[in-house]
Every structure is written in structure tokens, then in C-alpha cells.
N, C-alpha and C positions, 0 to 999 in steps of 0.2 A: 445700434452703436457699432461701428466697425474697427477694427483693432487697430487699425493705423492711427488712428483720432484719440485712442488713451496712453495714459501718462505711463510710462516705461517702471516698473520696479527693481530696487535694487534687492539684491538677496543673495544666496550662497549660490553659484552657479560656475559650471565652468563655461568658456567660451567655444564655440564649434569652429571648423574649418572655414566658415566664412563669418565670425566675429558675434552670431547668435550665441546666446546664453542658452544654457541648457542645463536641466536636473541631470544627475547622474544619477539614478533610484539602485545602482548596484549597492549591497551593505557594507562591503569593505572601503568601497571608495566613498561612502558619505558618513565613514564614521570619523569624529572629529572635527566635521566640517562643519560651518553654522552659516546662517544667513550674511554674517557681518565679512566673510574671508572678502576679499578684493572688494569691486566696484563694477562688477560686473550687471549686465541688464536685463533682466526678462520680458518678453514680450508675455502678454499675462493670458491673451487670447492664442498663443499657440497651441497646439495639439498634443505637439511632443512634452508638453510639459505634466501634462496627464496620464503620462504612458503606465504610470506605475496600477493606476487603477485597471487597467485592461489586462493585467496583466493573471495568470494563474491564480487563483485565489493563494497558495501558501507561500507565492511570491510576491506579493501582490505590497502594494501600500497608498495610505491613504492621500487625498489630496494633498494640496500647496497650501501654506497659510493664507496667502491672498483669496479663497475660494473660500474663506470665512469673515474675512475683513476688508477688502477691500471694495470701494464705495461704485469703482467704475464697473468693476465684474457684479455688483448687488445689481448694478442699474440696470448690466446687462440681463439680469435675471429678470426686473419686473417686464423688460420689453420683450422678452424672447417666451418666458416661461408664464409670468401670470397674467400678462394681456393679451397672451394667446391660448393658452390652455383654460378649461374648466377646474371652478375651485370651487367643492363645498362650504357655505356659508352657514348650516347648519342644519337643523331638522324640521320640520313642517310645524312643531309645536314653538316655533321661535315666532311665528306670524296666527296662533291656532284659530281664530275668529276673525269673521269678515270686518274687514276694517282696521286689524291689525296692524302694525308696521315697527320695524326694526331697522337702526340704520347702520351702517359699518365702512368702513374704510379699504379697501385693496386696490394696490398698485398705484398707489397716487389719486384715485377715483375717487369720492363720497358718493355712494349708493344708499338705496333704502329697500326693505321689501316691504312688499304687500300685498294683504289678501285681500281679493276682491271680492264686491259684493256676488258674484259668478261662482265662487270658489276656488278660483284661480291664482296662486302665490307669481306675484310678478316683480319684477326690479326695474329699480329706473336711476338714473342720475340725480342725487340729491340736491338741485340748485332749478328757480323758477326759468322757466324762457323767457323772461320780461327781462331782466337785468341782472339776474347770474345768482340771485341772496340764496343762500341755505333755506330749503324747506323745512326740515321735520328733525329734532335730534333726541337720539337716546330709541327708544321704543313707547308703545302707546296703542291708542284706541280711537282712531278719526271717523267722523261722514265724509268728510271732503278732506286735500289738501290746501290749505291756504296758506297763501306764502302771506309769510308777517311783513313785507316793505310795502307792496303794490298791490296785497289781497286779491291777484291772481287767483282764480279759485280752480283747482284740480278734480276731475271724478277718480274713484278707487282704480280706474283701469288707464288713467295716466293721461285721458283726454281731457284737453281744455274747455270747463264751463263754465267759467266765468272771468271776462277783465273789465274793469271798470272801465269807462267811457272810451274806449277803444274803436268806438264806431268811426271817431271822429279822427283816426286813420287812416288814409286814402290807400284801400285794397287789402286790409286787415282782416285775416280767416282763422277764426278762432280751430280749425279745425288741422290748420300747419303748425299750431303752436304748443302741442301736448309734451307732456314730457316723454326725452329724451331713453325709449328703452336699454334694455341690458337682458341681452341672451339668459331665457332662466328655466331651469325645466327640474322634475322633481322626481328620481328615482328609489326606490327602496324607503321611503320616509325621507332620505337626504332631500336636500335643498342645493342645485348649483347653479353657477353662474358664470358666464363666458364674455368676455370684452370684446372680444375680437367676432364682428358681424356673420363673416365669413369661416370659420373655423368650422371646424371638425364637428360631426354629430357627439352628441352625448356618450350613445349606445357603442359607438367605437373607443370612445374613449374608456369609457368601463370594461368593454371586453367579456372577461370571463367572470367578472367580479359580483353578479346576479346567482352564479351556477354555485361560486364558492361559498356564497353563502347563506345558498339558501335552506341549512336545516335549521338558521337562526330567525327564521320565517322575522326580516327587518320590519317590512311594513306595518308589523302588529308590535314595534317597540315603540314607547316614549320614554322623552328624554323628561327627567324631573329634577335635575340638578345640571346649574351653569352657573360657572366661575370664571369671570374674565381677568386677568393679570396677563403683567408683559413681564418680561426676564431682558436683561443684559445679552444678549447672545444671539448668534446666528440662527437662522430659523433652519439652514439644511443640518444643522448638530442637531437640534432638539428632536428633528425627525428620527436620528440615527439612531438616539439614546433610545430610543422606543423599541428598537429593530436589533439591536445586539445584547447581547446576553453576558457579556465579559465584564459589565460597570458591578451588576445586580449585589454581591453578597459585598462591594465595597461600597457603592451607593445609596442602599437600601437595609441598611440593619432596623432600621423601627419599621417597614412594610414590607417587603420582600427577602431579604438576607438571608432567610433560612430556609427560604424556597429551591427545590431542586429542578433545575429545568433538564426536561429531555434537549438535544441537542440535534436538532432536526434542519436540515437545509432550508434555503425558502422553496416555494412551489414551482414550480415553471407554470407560466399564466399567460395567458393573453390580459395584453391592458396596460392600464397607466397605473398600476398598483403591483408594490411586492405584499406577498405573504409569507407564514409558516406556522406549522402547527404544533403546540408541546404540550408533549403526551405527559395524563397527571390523573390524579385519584382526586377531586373534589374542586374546592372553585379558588379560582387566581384574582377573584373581585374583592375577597377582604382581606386584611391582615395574615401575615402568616400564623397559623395559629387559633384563629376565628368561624373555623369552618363551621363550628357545633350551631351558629347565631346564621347563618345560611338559609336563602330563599331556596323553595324546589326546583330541580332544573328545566330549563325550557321547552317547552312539551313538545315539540320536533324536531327535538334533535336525534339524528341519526345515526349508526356505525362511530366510525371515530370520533365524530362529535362528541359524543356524552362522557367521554371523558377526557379534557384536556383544554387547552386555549389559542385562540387562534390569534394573532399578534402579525396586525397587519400595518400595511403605508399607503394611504391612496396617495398618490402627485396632485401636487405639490408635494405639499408637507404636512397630512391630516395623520396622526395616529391612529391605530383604530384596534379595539382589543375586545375580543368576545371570547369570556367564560362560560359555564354552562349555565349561570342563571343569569345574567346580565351584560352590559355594550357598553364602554365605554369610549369617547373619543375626546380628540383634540384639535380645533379647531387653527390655521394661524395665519395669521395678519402680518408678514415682515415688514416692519417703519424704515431700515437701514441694514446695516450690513452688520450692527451689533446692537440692534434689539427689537424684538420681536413681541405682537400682540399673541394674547393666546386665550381661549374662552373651552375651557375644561366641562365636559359634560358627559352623566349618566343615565344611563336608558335600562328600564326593564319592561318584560311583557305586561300587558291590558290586564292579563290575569294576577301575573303579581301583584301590580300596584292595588288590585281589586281584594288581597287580600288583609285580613283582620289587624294583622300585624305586623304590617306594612308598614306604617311611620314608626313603631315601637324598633324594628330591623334597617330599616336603609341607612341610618345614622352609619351605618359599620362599613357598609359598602363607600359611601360618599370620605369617610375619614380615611381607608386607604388609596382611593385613589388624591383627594389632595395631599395625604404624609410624602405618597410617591413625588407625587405634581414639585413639591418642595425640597424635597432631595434630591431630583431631577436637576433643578432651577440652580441648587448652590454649586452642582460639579460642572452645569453649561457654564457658569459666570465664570468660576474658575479655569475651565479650558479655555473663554477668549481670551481673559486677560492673557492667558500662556501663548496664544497664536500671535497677539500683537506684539512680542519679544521677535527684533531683531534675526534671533539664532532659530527662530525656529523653522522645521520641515518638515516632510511626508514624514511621518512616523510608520513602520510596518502592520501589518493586519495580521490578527488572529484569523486564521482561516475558518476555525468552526464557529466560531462565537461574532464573529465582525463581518460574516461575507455581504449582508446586505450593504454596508457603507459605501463597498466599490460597486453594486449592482446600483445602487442609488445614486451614488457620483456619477456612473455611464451616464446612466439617465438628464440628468441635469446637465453635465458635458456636451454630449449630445445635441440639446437644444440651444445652450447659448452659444458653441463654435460653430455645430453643426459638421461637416466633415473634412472638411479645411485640412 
């Protein structure tokens, strides 16, 4: 999408020297002012309009309301950010047996996974090559795919074995007609997947993000709890709330509220992921208060690890939070620019699960993080409704408590203007 081609917004702005609209992010001059003063226009894809994010963190503030609502800057996100970047779709136990499959939605695409009979988890475009119909919906347990219009028959690794009387096609190669792949490759137990043929390896796109964390030894976690629900709201807020610390003792009185968090910068990292670590005595995976009802911690964890939680963001928009006996994350699906799929899931060690009093205990882990999940849900709904008012604007940043929002705004900036 190129900026000339979208629709102009009106908003609170002043005019430049040559008739451009422009934020003024200084605080004297944008106090008073609302979206609704004159009739002036912003182009929504300039640069300068984002300046306030670049800016010093204690000076710093957050984006433009249109960078949470508007439909042409969402689109420009699925084309720039999720049809070309890698997005985890979940964990290897979403497909765990040969013949598995799961199907899901991103960026306008209907995908599916599958593990094959090899033991290879692969993806493909949800729709037959005969005439477009929907293969496979929900999740489940196949030999074959068969498509329900033309019983086109699929093997697990997406090649074409069977089409009904298709002989009687002049130059018909059942071996040009399998389905359509999707870049999919499996790190640390994740599951990801890449649109775009051409794109960047995996391993760069992770970066440092193997080193970070590995005294939480991932590959030896499952995941035994998933919850899919969608919320009203932007999917780059729901990331934020995950990554700042300034909502907690107001968002969270029945899960967090009484939690004290050390206040630690994020990490400097190679990758497509922010982190940070907060330093604490016992586990951030139950209820405040709940510690005594607590699985042991995870047996290799090391130095700072064993004591505190690490409160992470892969790109896109995945949560990702490890205490010292458990993982939890959040997977997400953006539909629009105001509302978001989202499939909530917890992971503990082989060992844990392996113990006596394992299902008598996870009830406690699984209740804090959906009480969180739901107190989360009610203040995103409530912040878009407030971004879709006329009057609204960057609001300022808490520097200690809000820094990842502008390092995550960079981020997303970055790929849909690029340096314009």
C-alpha cells in the first residue's frame, strides 16, 4: 500500500510551511488541543508523525490514535508485517500425533497444520487445487485430506493422491497439483510460519532469543492448557499491556495487584523480540498470594533465573512470560484494526506434568493467568473505545514503566513506512 493511494485523516494538527499537517508532540503546545481543532489533514504514512516515539524515553510519547484504529494503516500492517515476517502459530503439541491437523487464520490466509506421517509438522493453504472449497476445519485426526466437493484426495505431506477421473484431462499431472505450501519450521517447541517464499531465515529472525532462554530448557515444555477468545481491540495494545508495568496494581486487583515488580529496563537483544527480567522471590504464574499451592522450579534454571520472571514480546505480537516453574504465552490472530483473535496457553516441564499432584495443582496456575487474560480484555476494550474519540492523541510515556511501547512502536514503524 503506498501512502499516496490512502484516505487522508482529519485530526488535531497544525499545518507546516508547505500546507502538511503535522503533530506538535511538544507538552505545552499540545495541551488543550484535541483532534477536533480546525480541519486540518494528516497524511497517516508520514514519518514525522511518529517522531514522538523516537524520541528519549522521558520525553518520549506514545503513538497516533490512527496506529490503533485505522483500517488502511491495519492493512498496511498485514502487508508489510505479517505476510512477511514469521509468526508463531503455537507449540508442537497443537499438531502432537501423525495425522494431526489444526487450522487457523492469519493475514487474510486460511492455513492448516500438519504432522506428517515422517514427523514433520508442515502448513499448507486451506483450500483444494481443483476449485478453491475449504479442506479441513477446526482441528482433528486424518489418513488423508479429502476435500468434501470433488474428493480430491491429499497425502499428510500435501501431495496429490487422488482425483477422480481426471485422467480424462488432456495433460493432467497429479504431481503439479498438491497443495499449496507455507514456509513452516519448528524452534524451541514453537511452531512458525512465514508467507512470504522469499523472506528471511528463521534463525535471524530469532536472533538471541535461543541464548535468552535457554535455562528455561523450552523444548522439554508442554503446553496443556489453550483458550481461544477474541477481544474488541487492537492486537499492537494487547501486546503492550503484556510489556508495561504501569496498568498492573490498577488492572489487576484479583491476579496481580499486590505484586511488586522490580523495575528493570528491557534487555538489549539481537532479534525480533523485546525482553526483561523482574527480579522476585517465588512464582509470578499464580495468584498473588498462592505461592504455598506452587509446582518446584524448573530444574535448569540458572543465576538469575531462579529467582524472578522473564516478561517477554516476540514480533508480531506473541506474549511470552516465564516464571520459575512455568511458560505461559499468547498467541494472535489480528481480524481488523479493532479486534483481535487470541488463543492463551500454558506450558510446564515433562517432569512437572509427570508429577502426582499435577492435576490436583495446575487448576491455580490456569485461574491466574485467565483472571489476568480478563482484566487485560476489559481495559484494551475500554482504551479503543477512547482512541476512536475525535479528541484523542499521543498521550506521554512513563519512562520506567512504558519503555517497551516506544521500542515496540519503532519496531512496527519501521516496517510498514520503512525510512521514508
Amino acid at each position: 500500500m503506498r501512502a499516496s493511494s490512502v484516505r487522508r485523516h482529519s485530526s488535531a494538527a497544525r499545518l507546516g510551511a508547505h500546507g502538511r499537517a503535522k503533530w506538535d508532540f511538544g507538552v505545552a503546545s499540545m495541551r488543550g488541543r484535541t483532534m477536533a481543532d480546525g480541519n486540518a489533514r494528516i497524511d497517516i504514512f508520514a514519518r514525522e508523525n511518529f517522531r514522538g516515539l523516537y524520541r528519549p524515553a522521558a520525553e518520549a510519547f506514545s503513538p497516533p490514535p490512527w496506529y490503533y484504529t485505522s483500517e488502511e494503516w491495519f492493512q498496511a500492517e498485514v502487508e508489510r508485517i505479517f505476510r512477511r515476517e514469521w509468526n508463531c502459530v503455537g507449540r508442537v503439541e497443537r499438531v502432537p500425533n501423525p495425522g494431526d491437523y489444526a487450522t487457523f487464520e492469519l493475514a487474510g490466509h486460511a492455513l492448516v497444520l500438519v504432522h506428517g506421517r515422517d514427523g514433520t509438522i508442515r502448513a499448507f493453504h486451506n483450500h483444494c487445487r481443483h476449485r478453491g472449497a475449504r479442506l479441513l476445519d477446526g482441528s482433528g485426526n486424518c489418513r488423508a485430506i479429502v476435500c468434501p466437493y470433488h474428493s480430491w484426495t491429499y497425502a499428510l505431506d500435501g501431495t496429490l493422491a487422488g482425483a477422480p477421473y481426471m485422467e480424462a484431462s488432456r495433460g493432467f499431472r497429479q504431481a503439479d497439483h498438491g497443495l499449496k505450501p507455507v514456509r513452516c519450521e519448528v524452534s524451541h517447541g514453537f511452531v512458525f510460519v512465514n508467507l512470504d517464499p522469499h523472506g528471511g531465515s528463521l534463525a535471524d529472525f530469532l536472533g538471541d532469543f535461543g541464548a535468552v532462554f535457554q535455562p528455561y530448557d523450552l523444548d522439554n515444555m508442554v503446553s496443556v492448557h489453550r483458550h481461544e477468545f477474541e477481544c474488541a481491540c487492537n492486537w499492537k495494545a494487547s501486546a503492550e499491556v503484556f510489556m508495561e508495568y504501569y496498568h498492573t496494581a490498577s488492572v489487576h486487583p484479583l491476579s496481580l495487584g499486590t505484586v511488586k515488580r522490580s523495575v528493570n529496563p528491557p534487555d538489549d537483544v539481537r532479534g525480533s523480540f523485546a525482553t526483561m527480567f523482574s527480579d522476585h522471590v517465588g512464582t509470578r504464574a499464580l495468584i498473588a498470594g498462592h505461592g504455598h499451592a506452587a509446582f518446584p522450579p524448573i530444574a535448569t534454571l540458572t543465576g538469575r533465573s531462579k529467582a524472578g520472571t522473564r516478561y517477554s514480546l516476540l514480533y508480531p505480537g506473541m506474549p511470552l512470560g516465564l516464571s520459575i516453574d512455568a511458560m505461559w504465552y499468547i498467541e494472535c490472530y489480528p481480524v481488523s484494526a479493532g479486534r483481535t483473535r487470541y488463543a492463551l496457553n500454558g506450558c510446564f516441564p515433562k517432569t512437572t506434568i509427570a508429577r502426582a499432584d499435577f492435576k490436583e495443582k495446575v487448576g491455580g496456575y490456569i485461574e491466574r493467568w485467565e483472571t489476568a487474560a480478563l482484566e487485560d480484555n476489559v481495559a484494551l476494550e475500554r482504551q479503543h473505545k477512547g482512541f476512536l474519540s475525535p479528541h484523542a492523541r499521543p498521550g506521554r510515556i512513563q519512562p520506567a514503566y512504558e519503555s517497551v511501547v516506544t521500542q515496540y512502536g519503532r519496531w512496527v514503524v519501521d516496517r510498514v513506512i520503512g525510512n521514508q
